[in-house]
TINUDREN-199193 format. One record per residue: residue number from 1; x, y, z of N, C-alpha, C in turn. Coordinates in Angstrom, 1 decimal. Example, Ala and Ser with C-alpha at 12.3 -4.5 7.8 and 13.67 -1.06 7.14 Angstrom:
2
1	13.2	-5.7	7.8	12.3	-4.5	7.8	13.2	-3.3	7.8 .
2	12.8	-2.2	7.1	13.7	-1.1	7.1	12.9	0.0	7.9 .
***
This chain:
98
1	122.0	82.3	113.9	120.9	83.2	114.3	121.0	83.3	115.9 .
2	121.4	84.4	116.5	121.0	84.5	117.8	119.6	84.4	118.8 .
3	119.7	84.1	119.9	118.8	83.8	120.6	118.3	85.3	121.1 .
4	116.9	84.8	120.7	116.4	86.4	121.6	115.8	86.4	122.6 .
5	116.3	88.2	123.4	116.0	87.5	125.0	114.8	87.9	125.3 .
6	113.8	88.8	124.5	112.5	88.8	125.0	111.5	89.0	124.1 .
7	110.5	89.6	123.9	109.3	89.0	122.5	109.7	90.5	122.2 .
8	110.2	92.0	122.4	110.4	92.9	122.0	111.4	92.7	120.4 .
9	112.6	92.2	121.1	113.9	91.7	120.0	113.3	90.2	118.9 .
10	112.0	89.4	119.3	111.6	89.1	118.0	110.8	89.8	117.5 .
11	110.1	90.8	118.0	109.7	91.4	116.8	110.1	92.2	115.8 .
12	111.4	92.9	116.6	112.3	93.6	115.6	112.8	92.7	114.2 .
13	113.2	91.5	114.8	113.6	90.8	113.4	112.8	90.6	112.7 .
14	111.1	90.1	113.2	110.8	89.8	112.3	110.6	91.5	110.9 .
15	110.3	92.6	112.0	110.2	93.8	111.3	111.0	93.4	110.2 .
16	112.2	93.6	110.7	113.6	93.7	110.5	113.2	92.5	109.2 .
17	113.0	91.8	108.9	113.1	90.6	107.5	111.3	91.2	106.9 .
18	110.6	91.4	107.3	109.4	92.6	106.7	109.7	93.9	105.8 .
19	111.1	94.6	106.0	111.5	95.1	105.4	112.2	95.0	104.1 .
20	113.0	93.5	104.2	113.2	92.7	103.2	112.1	92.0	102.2 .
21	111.3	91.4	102.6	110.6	90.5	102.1	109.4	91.7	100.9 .
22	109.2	92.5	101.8	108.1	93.1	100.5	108.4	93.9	99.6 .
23	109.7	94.4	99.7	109.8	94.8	98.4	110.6	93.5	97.0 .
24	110.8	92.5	97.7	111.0	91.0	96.8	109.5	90.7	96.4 .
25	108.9	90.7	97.5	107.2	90.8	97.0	106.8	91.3	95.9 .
26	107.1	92.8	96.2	106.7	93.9	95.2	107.4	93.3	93.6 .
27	108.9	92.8	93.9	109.2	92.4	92.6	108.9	91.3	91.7 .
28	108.3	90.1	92.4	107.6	89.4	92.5	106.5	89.4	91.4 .
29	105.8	90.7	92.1	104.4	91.3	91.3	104.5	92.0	90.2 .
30	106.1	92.7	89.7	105.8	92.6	88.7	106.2	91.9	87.4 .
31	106.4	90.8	87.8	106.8	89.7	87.3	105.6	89.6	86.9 .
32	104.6	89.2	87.9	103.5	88.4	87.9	102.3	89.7	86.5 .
33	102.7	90.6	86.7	102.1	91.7	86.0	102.3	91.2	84.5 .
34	103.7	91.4	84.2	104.2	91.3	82.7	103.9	89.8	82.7 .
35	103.7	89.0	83.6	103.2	87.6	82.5	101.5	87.7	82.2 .
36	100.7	88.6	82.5	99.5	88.8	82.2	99.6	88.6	80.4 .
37	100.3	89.3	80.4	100.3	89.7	78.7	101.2	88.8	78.0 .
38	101.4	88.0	78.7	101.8	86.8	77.5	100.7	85.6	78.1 .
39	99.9	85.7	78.3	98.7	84.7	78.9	97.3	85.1	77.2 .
40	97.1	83.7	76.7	96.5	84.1	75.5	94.9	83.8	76.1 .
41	94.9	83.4	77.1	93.3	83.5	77.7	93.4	83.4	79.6 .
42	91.9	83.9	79.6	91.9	84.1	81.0	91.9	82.6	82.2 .
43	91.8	82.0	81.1	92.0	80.5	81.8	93.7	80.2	82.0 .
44	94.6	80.7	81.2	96.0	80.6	81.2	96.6	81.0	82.8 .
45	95.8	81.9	83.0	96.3	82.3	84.4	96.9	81.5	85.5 .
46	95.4	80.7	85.7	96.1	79.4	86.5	96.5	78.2	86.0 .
47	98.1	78.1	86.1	98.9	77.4	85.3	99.2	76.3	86.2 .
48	98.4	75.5	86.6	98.2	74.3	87.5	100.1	73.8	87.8 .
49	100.2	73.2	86.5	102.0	72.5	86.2	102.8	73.9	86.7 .
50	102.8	74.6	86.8	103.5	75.9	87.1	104.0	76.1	88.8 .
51	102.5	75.9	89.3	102.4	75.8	90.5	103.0	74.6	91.2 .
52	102.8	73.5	90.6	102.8	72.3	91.0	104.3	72.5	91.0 .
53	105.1	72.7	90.3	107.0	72.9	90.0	107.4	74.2	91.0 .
54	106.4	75.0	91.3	107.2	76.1	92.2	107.0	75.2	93.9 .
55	105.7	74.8	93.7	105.9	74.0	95.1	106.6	73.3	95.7 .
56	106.6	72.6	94.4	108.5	70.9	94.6	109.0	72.1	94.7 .
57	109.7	72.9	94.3	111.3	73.7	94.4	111.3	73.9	95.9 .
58	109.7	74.7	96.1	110.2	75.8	97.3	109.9	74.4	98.8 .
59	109.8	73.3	98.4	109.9	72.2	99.8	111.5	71.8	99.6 .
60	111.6	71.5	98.4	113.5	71.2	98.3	114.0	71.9	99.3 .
61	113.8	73.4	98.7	114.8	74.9	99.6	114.2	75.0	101.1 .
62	113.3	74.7	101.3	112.9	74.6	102.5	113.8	73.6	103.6 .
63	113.5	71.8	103.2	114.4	70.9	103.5	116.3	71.7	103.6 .
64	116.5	72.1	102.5	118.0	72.6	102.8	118.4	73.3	104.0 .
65	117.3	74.1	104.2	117.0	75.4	104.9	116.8	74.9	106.6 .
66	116.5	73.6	106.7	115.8	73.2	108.0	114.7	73.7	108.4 .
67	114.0	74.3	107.6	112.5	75.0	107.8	111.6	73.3	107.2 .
68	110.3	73.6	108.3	109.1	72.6	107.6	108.8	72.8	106.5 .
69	108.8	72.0	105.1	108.2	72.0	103.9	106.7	72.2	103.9 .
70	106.1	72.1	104.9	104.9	72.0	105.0	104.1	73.7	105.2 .
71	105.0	74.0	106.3	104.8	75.2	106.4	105.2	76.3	104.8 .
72	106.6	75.9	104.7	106.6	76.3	103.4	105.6	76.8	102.0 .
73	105.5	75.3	102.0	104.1	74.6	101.2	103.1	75.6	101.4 .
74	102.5	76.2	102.6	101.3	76.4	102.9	101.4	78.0	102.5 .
75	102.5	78.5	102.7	102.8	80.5	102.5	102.6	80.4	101.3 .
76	103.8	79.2	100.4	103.5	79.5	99.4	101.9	79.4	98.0 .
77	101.7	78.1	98.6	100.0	78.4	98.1	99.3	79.3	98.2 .
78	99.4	79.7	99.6	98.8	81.0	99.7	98.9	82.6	98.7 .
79	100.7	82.8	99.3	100.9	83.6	98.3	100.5	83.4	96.8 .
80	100.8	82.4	96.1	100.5	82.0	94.7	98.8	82.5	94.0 .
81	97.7	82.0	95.9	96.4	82.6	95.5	96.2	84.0	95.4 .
82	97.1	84.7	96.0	96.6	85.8	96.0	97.5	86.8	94.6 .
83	98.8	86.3	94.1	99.0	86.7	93.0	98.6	86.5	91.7 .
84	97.4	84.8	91.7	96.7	84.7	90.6	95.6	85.8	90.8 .
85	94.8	86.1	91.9	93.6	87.1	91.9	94.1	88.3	91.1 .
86	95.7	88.9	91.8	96.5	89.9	90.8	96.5	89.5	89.6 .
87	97.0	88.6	88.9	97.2	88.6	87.9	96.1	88.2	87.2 .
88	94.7	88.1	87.5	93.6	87.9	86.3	93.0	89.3	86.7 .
89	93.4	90.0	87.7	92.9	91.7	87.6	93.8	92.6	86.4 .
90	95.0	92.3	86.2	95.8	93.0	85.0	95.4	92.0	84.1 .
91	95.1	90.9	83.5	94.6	90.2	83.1	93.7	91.0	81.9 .
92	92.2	91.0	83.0	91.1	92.0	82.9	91.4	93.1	82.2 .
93	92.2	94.2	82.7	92.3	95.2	82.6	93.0	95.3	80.9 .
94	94.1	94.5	80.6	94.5	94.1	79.3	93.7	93.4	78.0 .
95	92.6	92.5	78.6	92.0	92.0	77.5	90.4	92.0	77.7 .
96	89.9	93.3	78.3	88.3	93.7	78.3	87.1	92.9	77.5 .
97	87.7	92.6	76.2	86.7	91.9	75.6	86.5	90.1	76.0 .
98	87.5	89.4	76.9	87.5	88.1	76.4	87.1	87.8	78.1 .
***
């Protein structure tokens, strides 16, 4: 990775990996979409053990990576909250009565 020589040229990269990253997002979600519908209640959503295994992975790949697990750790809980709120809104919208 090159050194950048002023806060102009990081922000292009970061642009520059913003470009990448949300449309992996975007695919991401509809992952997160089509598992609504195999979810047999609105409690299924938050799949505690699910989370708990994407976490371990994503500190492993982090350590590989020489990035902080911690920081890691922390995007990805995050992200994970805001894809369960997605996914009990298609949730909703699939099973109105329960």
């Amino acid at each position: 990775m090159p050194e950048c020589k002023d806060l102009a040229e990081v922000r292009e990269h970061i642009d520059r990996l913003d470009r990448q990253l949300v449309p992996l997002l975007a695919e991401r979600a509809t992952y997160v979409e089509q598992a609504a519908r195999f979810k047999a209640t609105k409690a299924a959503v938050v799949d505690i053990p699910r989370i708990d295994a994407i976490v371990l992975k994503v500190r492993h790949l982090a350590n590989e990576e020489g990035m902080d697990p911690d920081l890691v750790e922390h995007i990805y809980r995050s992200m994970i909250d805001a894809f369960i709120i997605h996914e009990a809104k298609i949730y909703k919208k699939l099973n109105p009565d329960d």
